[in-house]
C-alpha positions as CSV (number, residue, x, y, z in Angstrom):
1,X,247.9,140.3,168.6
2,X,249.7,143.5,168.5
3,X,251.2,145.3,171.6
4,X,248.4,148.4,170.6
5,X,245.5,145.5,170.5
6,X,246.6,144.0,173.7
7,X,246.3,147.6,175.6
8,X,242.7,148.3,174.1
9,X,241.7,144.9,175.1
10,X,242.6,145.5,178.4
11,X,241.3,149.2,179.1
12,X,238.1,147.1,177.4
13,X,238.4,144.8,180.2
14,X,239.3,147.5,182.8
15,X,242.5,146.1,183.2
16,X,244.2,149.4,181.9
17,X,242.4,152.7,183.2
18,X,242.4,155.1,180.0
19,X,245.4,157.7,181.6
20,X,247.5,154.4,181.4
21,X,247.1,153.8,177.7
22,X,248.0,157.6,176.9
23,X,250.8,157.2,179.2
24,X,252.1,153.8,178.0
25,X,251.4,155.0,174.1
26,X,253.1,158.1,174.7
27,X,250.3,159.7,173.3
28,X,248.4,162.7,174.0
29,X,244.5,162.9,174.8
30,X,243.4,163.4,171.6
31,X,240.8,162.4,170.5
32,X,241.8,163.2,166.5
33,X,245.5,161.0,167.9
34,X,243.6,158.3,169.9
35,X,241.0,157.3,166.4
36,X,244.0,157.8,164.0
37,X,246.1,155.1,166.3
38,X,243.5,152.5,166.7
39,X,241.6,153.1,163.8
40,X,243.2,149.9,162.3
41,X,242.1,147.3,164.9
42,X,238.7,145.4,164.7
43,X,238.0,144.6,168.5
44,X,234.4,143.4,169.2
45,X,232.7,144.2,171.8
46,X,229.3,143.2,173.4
47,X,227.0,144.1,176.0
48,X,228.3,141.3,178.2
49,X,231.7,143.7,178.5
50,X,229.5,146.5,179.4
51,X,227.9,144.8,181.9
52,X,231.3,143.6,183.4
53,X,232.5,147.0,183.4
54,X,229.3,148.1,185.2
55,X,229.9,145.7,187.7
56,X,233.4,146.4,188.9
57,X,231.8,150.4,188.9
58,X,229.3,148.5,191.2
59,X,231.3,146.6,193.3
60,X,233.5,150.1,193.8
61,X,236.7,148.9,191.6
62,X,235.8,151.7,189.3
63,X,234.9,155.4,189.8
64,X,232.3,157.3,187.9
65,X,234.9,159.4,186.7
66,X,237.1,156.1,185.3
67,X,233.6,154.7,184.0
68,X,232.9,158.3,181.9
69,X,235.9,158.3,180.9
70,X,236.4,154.5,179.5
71,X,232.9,154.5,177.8
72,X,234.2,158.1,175.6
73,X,237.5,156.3,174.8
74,X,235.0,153.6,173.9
75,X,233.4,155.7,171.8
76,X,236.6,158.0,170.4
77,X,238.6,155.0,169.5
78,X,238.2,153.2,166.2
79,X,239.2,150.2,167.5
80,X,235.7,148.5,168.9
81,X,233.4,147.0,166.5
82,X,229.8,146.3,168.4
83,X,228.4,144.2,165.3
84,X,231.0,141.4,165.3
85,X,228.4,138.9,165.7
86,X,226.4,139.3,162.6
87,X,223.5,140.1,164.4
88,X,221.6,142.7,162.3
89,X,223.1,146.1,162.1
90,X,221.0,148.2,164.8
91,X,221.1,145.0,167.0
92,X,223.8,146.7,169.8
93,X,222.0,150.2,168.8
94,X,221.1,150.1,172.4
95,X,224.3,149.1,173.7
96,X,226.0,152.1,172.2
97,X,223.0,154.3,173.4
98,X,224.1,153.4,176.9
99,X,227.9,153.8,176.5
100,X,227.2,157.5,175.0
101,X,225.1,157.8,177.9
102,X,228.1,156.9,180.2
103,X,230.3,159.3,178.7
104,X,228.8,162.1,178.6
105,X,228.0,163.0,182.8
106,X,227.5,166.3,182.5
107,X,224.6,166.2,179.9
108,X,223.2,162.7,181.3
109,X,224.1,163.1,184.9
110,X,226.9,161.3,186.9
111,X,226.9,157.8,187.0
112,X,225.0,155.8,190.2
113,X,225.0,152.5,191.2
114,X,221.0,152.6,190.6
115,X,221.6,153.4,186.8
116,X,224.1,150.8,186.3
117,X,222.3,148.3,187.7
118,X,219.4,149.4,185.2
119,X,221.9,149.4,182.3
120,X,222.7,145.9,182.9
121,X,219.0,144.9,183.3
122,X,218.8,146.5,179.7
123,X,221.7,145.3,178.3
124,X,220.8,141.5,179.6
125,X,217.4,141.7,177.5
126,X,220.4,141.5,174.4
């Protein structure tokens, strides 16, 4: 695993909060910069990492602001592959519905504690 892997595993993981990433790639917030550097990597990701994120934003490790801004970095990145299972193609459809939803607050409103907790309802049906 690369050192570029390793970071996107752990702002993933919440480990590393996305300002850190830009700061530790010495990279700007670009969204155009951020696809072309990760493009390459193939991390998969599942609803049981949503959920885990949604419980540290729960639990008040995370803000709504952090949470907005690590499900569009989600999003922006090429680096996360939601089918690595070989589930059929539109089985994370839903997944991914809820991540846009997350990173977009002013369109779908702000993050609550009462929405995550229905995301993770949804995202436990998976």
């Amino acid at each position: 695993m690369n050192n570029l892997e390793e970071k996107c595993k752990k702002v993933l993981s919440g480990e590393l909060n996305v300002d850190e990433f830009f700061k530790d790639c010495h990279t700007r917030r670009s969204i155009q910069e951020l696809y072309s550097l990760t493009s390459d990597l193939d991390i998969p990701i599942t609803p049981e990492d949503v959920i885990s994120y949604l419980n540290a934003f729960i639990n008040d490790k995370k803000s709504a602001e952090e949470a907005a801004e690590w499900a569009l970095f989600i999003i922006m990145s090429g680096a996360y592959n939601r089918n690595s299972d070989n589930k059929p193609e539109d089985y994370y459809d839903h997944m991914g519905f809820i991540i846009e939803q997350m990173s977009c607050p002013a369109i779908d409103g702000v993050l609550t504690k009462e929405r995550a907790r229905g995301y993770i309802a949804e995202l436990k049906k998976l």
